[in-house]
C-alpha positions in Angstrom: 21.1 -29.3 -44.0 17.4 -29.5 -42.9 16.8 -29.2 -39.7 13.5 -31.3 -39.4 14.7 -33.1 -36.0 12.7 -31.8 -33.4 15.8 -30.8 -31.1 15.3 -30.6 -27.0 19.1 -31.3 -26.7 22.0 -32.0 -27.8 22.3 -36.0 -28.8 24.1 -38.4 -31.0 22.1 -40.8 -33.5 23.2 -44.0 -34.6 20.8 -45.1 -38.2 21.4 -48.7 -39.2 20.2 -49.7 -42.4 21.2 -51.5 -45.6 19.6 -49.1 -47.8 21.8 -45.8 -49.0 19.3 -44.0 -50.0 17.8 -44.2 -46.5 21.2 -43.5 -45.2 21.7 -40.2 -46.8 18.0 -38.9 -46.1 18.8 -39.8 -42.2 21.7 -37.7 -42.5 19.8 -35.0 -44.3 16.7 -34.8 -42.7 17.6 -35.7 -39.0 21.0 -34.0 -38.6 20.9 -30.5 -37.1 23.5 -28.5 -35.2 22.6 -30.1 -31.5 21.9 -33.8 -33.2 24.7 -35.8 -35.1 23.8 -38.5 -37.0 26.3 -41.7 -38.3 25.5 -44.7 -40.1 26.2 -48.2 -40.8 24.5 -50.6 -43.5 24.4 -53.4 -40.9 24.7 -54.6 -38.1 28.1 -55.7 -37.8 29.2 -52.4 -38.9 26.8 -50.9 -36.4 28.3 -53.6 -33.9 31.8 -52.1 -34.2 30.7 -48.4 -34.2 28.5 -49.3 -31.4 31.7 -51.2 -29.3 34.3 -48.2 -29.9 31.5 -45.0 -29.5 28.4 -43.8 -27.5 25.0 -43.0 -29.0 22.3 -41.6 -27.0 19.5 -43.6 -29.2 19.7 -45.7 -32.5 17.1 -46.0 -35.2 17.8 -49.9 -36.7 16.3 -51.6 -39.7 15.2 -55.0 -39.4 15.4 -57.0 -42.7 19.4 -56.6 -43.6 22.3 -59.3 -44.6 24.7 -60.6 -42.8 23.5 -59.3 -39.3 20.0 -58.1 -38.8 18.2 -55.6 -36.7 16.7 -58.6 -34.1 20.8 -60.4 -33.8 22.3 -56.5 -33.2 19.2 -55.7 -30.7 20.2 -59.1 -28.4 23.9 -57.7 -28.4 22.6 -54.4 -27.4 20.8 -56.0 -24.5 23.0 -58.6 -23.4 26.0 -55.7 -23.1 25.8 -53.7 -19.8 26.9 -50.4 -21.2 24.2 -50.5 -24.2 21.4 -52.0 -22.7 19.6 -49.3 -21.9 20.2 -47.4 -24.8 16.7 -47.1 -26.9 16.2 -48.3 -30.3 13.3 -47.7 -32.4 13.4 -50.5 -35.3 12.2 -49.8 -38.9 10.8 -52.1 -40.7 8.5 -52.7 -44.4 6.8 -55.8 -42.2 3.5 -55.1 -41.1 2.4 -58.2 -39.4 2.6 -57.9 -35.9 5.1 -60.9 -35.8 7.8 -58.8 -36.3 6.8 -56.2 -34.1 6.4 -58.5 -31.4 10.0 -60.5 -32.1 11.7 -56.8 -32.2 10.2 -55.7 -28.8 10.2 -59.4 -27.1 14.5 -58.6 -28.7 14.5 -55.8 -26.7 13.5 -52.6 -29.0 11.9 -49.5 -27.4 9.3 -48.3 -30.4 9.2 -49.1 -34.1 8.2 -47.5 -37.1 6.8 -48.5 -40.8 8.5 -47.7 -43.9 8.5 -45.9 -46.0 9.1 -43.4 -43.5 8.0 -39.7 -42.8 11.2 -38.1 -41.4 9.0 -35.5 -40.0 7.0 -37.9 -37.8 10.2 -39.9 -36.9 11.7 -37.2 -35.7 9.5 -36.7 -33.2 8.4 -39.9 -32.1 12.9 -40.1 -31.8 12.1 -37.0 -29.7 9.9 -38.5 -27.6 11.4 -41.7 -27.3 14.6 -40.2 -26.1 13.0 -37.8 -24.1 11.9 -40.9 -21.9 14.9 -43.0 -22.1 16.8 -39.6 -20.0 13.6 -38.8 -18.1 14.3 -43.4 -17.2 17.6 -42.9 -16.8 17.7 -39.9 -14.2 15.0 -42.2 -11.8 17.8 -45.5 -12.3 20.7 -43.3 -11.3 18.6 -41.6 -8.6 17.8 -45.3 -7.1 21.2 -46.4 -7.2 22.0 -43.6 -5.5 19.8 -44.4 -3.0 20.6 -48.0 -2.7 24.2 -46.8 -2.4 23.0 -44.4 0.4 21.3 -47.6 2.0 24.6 -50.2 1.7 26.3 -47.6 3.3 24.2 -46.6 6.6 24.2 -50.1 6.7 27.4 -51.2 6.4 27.8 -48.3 9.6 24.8 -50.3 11.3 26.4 -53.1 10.7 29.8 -52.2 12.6 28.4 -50.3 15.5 25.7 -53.3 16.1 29.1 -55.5 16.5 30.7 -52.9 18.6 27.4 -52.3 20.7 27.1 -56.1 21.4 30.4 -56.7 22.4 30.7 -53.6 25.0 27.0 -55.1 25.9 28.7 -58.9 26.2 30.9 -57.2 28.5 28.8 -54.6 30.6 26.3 -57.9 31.6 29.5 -60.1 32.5 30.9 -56.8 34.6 27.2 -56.6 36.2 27.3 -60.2 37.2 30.4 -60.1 38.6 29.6 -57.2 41.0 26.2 -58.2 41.7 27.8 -61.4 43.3 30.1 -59.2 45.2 27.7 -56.8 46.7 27.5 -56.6 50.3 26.4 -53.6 51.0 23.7 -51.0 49.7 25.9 -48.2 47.7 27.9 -51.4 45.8 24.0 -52.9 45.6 22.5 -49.6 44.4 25.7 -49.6 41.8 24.9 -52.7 40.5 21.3 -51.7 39.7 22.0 -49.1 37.9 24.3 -51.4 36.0 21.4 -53.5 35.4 18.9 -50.6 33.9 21.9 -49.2 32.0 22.3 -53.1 30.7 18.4 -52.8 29.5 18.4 -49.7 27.7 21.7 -51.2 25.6 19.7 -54.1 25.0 16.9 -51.7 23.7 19.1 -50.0 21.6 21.0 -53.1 20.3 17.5 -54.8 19.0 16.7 -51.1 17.7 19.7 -51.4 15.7 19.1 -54.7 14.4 15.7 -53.8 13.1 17.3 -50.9 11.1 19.1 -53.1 9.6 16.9 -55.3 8.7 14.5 -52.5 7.3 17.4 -51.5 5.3 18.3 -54.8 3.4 14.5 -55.0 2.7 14.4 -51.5 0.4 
């Protein structure tokens, strides 16, 4: 087994091509003790590999029957748990037609043939060293968008509590404040009033949070 894949860490490889030949070198030359490499001659095989098992990146030829590399890349895309996963797509085509329809498809680099397997496996490397470095910034967002639903989903609930003990405090205020007749119920009542303002304060406080919240 030659180990000419520059290995970082461990990862799984998915090669998609119609030619054996090329098959068997990707196996040989890209395959080490950290990296394991499968193959499919198409891209309906590599469809049904790709449905049942996970692959950290795939390396998918272009020109092949039945499915091609551009049908199997929209798949990819349009499938939640694969859409991130990067492909680099090789191809014999060197008009930049078909590198723009693979990457307007969705791929993440290409290559020409024939190919060097010493310069792929770097620029797989360095491809997939990017799609992790991607996916670590994704999952820390999400977590902080999770982090945000949920001090606002609390905001939320103690905005509604906070308003309705507020609802009630000013109706409690009134209500004294019309039965005031002398100055310790009338001094009472004003401290009613200023502890009424500083809810209010805090309640519009609240709602601004909120607001700030749904915005990032």
């Amino acid at each position: 087994m030659s180990h000419h894949f520059v290995s970082f860490e461990s990862a799984r490889l998915l090669v998609v091509d119609d030619d054996p030949i090329l098959r068997e070198f990707a196996v040989s030359h890209l395959s080490t003790d950290e990296v394991t490499v499968e193959v499919a001659e198409d891209g309906e095989a590599a469809w049904r590999i790709l449905s049942k098992q996970d692959f950290d990146i795939v390396l998918l030829d272009l020109d092949m029957p039945r499915m091609d590399g551009f049908e199997l890349l929209g798949l990819m895309r349009a499938d939640p748990r694969l859409r991130h996963v990067p492909v680099v797509v090789a191809t014999g085509r060197e008009d930049m037609v078909a590198v723009d329809k693979a990457f307007a498809s969705g791929a993440t680099s290409f290559v020409v043939k024939p190919l060097n397997w010493r310069l792929i496996s770097h620029q797989l490397s360095y491809v997939l060293r990017n799609a992790r470095d991607e996916a670590a910034v994704r999952g820390a967002l999400k977590q902080l968008q999770d982090d945000n639903m949920l001090k606002g989903e609390v905001l939320r609930l103690s905005h509604g509590k906070l308003s309705d003990s507020l609802t009630r405090l000013m109706q409690l205020t009134d209500d004294m404040e019309g039965l005031a007749v002398d100055a310790a119920l009338a001094g009472a009542v004003k401290k009613m009033r200023d502890t009424t303002r500083t809810i209010q304060t805090l309640h519009a406080d609240m709602a601004r949070a909120m607001a700030l919240i749904q915005r990032s």
